[in-house]
N, C-alpha and C positions, 0 to 999 in steps of 0.2 A: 144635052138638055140641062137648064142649070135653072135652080130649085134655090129660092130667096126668100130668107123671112127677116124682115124689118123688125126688128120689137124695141119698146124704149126699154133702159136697163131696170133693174129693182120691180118690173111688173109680174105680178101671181097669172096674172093671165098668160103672160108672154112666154115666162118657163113652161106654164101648160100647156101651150100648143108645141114650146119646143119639144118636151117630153111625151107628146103624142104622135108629131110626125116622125120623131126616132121609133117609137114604139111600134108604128107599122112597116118600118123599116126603109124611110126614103131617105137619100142622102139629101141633106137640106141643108145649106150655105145659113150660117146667121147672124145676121149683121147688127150687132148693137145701135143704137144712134140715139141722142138727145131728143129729147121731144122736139126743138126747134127744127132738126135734121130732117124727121119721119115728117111732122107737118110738111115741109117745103117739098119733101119727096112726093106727098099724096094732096097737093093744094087742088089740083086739075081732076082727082076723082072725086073732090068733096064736094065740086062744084053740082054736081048732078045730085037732083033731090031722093033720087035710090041710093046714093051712096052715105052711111053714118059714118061721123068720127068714130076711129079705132084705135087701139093702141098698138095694134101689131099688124103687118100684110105680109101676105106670101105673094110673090111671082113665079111663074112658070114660064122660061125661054123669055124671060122681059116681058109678059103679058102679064095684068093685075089678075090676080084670084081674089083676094080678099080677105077679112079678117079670122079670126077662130071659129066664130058661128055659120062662116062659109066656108071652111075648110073643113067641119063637123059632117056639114050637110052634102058637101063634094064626097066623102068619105062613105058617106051610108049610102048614097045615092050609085057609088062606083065610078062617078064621075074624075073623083078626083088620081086615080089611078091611070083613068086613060087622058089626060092631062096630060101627068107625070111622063108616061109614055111616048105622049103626043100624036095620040091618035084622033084627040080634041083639036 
């Protein structure tokens, strides 16, 4: 199962999710990148009017999760464990 979080460098946000998903103890790949990088990575999810620009995304097995306000909401909800799992 392989656990990816995009974040641009120098973001408060970015270290904050990265300091959360260690803190519940998932092993999480993270991948720096230029804002020009992460945009061209996530041009094809902006397209859609549910999706906001973000500063940072997680993937699970290559599947879009999404930013920190939905890795929050995976997390409280338990979702984001059986994800990780890949019982989702």
């Amino acid at each position: 199962m392989g656990v990816v979080l995009y974040v641009k460098k120098h973001s408060l946000r970015c270290l904050r999710a990265e300091a959360f998903l260690a803190r519940l103890g998932y092993g999480v790949k993270v991948v720096h990148t230029t804002d020009e990088e992460l945009d061209a990575l996530l041009i094809h999810f902006r397209q859609s009017p549910s999706r906001k620009m973000t500063l940072l995304y997680l993937f699970i097995d290559q599947r879009p999760v999404g930013g920190f306000g939905d890795i929050k909401s995976l997390e409280r909800s338990g979702n984001l464990r059986r994800l990780i799992r890949g019982e989702v």
